[in-house]
C-alpha positions as CSV (number, residue, x, y, z in Angstrom):
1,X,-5.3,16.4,-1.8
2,X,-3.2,19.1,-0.7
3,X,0.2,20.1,-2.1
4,X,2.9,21.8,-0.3
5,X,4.0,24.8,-2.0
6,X,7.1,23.9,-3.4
7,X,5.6,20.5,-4.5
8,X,5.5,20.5,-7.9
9,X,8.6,21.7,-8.7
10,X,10.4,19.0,-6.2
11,X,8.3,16.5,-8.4
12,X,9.9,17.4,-11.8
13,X,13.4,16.8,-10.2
14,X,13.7,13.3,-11.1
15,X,12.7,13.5,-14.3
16,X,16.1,14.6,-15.3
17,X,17.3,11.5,-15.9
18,X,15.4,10.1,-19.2
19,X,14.8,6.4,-17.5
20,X,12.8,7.6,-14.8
21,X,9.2,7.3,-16.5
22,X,7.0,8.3,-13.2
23,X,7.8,10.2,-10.4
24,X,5.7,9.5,-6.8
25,X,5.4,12.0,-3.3
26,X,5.7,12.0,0.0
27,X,1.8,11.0,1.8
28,X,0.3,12.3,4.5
29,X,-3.0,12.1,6.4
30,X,-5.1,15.2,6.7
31,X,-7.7,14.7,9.5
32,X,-11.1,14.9,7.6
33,X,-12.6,17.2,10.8
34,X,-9.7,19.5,11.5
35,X,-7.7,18.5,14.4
36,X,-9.2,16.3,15.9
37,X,-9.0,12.9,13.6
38,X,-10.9,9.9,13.9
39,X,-8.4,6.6,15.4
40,X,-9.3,5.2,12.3
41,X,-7.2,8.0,10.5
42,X,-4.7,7.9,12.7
43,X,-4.3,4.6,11.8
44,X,-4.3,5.4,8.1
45,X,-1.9,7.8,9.3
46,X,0.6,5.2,10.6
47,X,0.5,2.6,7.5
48,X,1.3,5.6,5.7
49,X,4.4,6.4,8.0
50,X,5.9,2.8,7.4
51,X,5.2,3.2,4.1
52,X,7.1,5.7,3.4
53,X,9.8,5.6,5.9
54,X,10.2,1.8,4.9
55,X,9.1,0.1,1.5
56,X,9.2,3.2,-0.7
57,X,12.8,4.4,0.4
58,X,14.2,1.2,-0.2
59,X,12.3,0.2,-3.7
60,X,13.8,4.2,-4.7
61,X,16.6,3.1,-3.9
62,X,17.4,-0.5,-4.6
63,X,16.4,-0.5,-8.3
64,X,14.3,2.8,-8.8
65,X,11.3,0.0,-9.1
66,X,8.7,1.6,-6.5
67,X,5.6,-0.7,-7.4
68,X,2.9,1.6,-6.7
69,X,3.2,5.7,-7.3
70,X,0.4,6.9,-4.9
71,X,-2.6,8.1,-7.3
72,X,-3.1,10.7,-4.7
73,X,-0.6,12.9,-6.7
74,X,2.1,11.4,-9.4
75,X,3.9,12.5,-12.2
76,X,4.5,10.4,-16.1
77,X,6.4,11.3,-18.8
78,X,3.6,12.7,-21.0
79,X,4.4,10.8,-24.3
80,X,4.8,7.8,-22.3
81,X,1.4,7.8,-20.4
82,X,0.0,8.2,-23.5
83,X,1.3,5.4,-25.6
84,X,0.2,3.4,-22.7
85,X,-3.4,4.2,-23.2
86,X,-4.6,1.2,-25.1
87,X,-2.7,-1.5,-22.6
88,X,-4.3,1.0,-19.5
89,X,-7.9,1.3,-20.6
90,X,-7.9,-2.7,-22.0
91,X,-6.8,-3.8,-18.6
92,X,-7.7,-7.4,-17.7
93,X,-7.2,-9.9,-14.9
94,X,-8.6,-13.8,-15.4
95,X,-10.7,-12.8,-18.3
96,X,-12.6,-10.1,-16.8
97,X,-12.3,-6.0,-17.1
98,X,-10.5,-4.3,-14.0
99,X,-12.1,-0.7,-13.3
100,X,-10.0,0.4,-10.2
101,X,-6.4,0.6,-9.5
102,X,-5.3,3.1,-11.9
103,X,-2.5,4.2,-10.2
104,X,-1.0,0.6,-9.2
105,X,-1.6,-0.5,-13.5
106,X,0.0,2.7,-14.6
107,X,2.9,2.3,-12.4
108,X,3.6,-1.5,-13.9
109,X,3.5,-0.6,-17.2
110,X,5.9,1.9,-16.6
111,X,8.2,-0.2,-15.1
112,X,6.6,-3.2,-17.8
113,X,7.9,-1.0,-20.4
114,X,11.8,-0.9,-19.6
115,X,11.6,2.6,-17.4
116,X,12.3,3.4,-14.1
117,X,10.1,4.3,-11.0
118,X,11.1,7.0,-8.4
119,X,9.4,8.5,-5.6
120,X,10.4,11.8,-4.4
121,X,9.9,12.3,-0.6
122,X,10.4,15.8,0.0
123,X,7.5,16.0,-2.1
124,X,5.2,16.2,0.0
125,X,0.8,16.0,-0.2
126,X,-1.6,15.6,2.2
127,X,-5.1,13.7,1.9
128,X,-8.1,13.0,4.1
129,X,-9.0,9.7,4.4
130,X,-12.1,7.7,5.3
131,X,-12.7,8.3,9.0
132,X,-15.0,5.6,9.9
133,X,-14.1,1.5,10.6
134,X,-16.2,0.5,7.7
135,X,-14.6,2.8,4.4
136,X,-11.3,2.0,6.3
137,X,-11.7,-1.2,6.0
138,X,-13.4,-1.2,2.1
139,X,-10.5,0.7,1.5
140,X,-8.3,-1.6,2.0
141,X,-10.1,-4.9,0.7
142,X,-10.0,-2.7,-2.5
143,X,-6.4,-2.2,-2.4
144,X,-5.4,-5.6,-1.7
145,X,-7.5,-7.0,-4.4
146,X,-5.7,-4.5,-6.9
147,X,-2.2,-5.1,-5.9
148,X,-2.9,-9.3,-5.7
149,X,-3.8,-8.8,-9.4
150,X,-1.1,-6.8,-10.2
151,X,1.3,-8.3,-8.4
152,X,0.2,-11.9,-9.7
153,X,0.1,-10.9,-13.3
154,X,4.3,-9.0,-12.8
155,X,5.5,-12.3,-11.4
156,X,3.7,-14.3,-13.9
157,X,4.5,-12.6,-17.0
158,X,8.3,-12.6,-15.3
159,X,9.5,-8.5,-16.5
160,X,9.6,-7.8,-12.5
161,X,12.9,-10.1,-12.3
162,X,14.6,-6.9,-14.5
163,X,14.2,-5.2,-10.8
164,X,15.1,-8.5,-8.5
165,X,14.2,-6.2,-5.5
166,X,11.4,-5.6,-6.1
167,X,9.7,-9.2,-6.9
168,X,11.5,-10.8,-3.6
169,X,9.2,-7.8,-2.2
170,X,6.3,-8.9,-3.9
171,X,6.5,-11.8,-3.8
172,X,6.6,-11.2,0.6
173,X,4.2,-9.0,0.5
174,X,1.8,-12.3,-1.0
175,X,2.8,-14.5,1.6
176,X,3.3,-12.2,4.8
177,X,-0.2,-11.8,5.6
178,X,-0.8,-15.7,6.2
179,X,2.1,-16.0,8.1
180,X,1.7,-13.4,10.2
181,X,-1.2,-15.2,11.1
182,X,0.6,-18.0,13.5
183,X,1.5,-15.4,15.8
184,X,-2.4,-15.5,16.8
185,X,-3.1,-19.0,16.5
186,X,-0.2,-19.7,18.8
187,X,-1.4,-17.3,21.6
188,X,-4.7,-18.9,21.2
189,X,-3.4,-22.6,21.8
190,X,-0.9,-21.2,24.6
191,X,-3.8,-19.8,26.8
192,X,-6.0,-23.1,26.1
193,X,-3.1,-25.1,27.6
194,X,-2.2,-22.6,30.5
195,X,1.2,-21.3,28.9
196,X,1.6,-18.3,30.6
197,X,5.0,-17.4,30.3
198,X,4.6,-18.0,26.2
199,X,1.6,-16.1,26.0
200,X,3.1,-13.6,27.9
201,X,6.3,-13.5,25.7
202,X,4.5,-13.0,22.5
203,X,2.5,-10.2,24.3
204,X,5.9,-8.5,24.9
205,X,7.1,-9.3,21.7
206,X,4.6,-8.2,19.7
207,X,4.5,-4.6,21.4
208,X,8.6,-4.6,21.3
209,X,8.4,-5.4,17.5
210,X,5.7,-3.3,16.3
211,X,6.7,0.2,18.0
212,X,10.3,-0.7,16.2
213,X,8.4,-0.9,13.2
214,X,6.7,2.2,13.8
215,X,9.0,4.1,15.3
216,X,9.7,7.2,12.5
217,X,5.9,8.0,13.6
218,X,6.1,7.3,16.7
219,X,8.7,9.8,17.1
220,X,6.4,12.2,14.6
221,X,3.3,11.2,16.6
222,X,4.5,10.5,19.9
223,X,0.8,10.0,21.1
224,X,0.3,7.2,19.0
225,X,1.8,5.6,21.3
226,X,-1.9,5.1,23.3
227,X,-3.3,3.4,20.3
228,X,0.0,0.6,19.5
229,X,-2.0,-2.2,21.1
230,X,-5.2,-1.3,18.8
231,X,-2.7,-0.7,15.9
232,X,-0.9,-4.6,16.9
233,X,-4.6,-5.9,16.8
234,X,-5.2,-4.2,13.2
235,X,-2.3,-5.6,11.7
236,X,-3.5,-9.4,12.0
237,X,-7.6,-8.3,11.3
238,X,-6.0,-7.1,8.2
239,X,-4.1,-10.3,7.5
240,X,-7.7,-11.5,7.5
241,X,-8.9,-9.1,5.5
242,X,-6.1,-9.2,2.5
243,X,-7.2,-13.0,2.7
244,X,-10.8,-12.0,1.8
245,X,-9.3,-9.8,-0.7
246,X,-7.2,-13.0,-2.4
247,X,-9.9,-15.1,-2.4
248,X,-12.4,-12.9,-3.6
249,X,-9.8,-11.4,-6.2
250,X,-12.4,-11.7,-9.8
251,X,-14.8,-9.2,-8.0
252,X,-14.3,-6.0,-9.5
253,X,-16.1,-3.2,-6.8
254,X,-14.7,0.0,-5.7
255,X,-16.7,-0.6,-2.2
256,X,-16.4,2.9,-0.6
257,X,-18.3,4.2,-4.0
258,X,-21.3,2.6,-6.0
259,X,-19.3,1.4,-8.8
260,X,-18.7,-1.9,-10.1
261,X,-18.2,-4.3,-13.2
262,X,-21.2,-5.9,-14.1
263,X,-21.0,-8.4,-17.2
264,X,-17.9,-6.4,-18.2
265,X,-19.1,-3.1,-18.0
266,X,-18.7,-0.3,-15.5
């Protein structure tokens, strides 16, 4: 991780009001081999850049709830992080020991524990990120599985209604990625009939919608706009793959490391 200059002291700016307990930055990709990164970055790069130009503003915003600060760089309340210790390292999800997410469980009990969440987006840090199709996607099965259990356990233990914001957005984020996937099974069953004009529709639509979407990078990255058809393609394998995630959601792995839990230890 790389901070700007100025970084750390654009961090420390929130914390001047006392019910802000964690503090979040600004993320962006740093291509692992110079200039020249890998489309699986770039990709990284634009889930990043909706991220942050969407979700995060409006969870700052709209309840100072933001439900995950980035464990790429993040700033607690010192006294706070550490009367969370025992709650942090005890962590548990269906009766078994969680050994990843660190960032995602300190950010709940932050926000568990009556304080606010901020994320400060002239802050900014850049990172590398796995540059091949495999860690990209272990990556993410790893992240999905942490924030289903995380998410799960806030709406279930019912402290996330103190932020209503942000539990209508978890509570989409749970159910978006099988949704998303009629939009495929409908262009399947329009091409087995010989629907042209609806398969051709959804073609259009889908391109129209998703360079909206992605538009702040798109207008940060304006050759990204070469890869929106592989990034349209992505978004429903990853509806696939958050799937696996929920379904496999009691295995504890980190995936892109050799680290697991194994009868409850590490």
């Amino acid at each position: 991780v790389i901070w700007e200059p100025d970084g750390r002291k654009k961090l420390k700016m929130p914390f001047a009001d006392a019910r802000i307990g964690g503090v979040g930055t600004r993320q962006h990709m740093y291509p692992t081999d110079g200039d020249a990164p890998t489309i699986w970055e770039r990709l990284a790069d634009i889930y990043l850049d909706i991220r942050y130009s969407d979700e995060v503003p409006a969870t700052t915003q709209w309840g100072r709830a933001v439900s995950c600060l980035s464990g790429r760089t993040a700033a607690y309340r010192t006294r706070l992080l550490q009367s969370l210790r025992e709650p942090f390292l005890t962590e548990t999800f269906n009766g078994r020991p969680c050994m990843s997410g660190d960032d995602k469980r300190y950010t709940s009990l932050i926000l568990q524990n009556g304080y606010h969440t901020w994320n400060q987006l002239n802050a900014c840090v850049y990172s590398t990120f796995n540059p091949k199709f495999k860690g990209f996607v272990k990556q993410r099965i790893r992240w999905s599985r942490n924030s289903f259990r995380s998410d799960l356990r806030a709406l279930w233990q019912g402290w996330v209604w103190h932020y209503p914001y942000l539990a209508i957005m978890l509570i989409d984020k749970t159910i978006a990625p099988f949704t998303l996937l009629i939009g495929p099974v409908v262009l399947t069953v329009a091409l087995l009939v010989g629907h042209w004009q609806l398969a051709l529709a959804l073609l259009v639509w889908w391109h129209l919608s998703r360079a909206i979407k992605i538009w702040p990078h798109l207008r940060r990255r304006p050759a990204d706009w070469l890869i929106l058809p592989v990034f349209i393609a992505i978004t429903f394998y990853m509806s696939l793959v958050k799937a696996s995630a929920l379904f496999t959601i009691n295995e504890h792995k980190w995936l892109t490391r050799a680290v697991a839990m194994v009868d409850g230890k590490a």
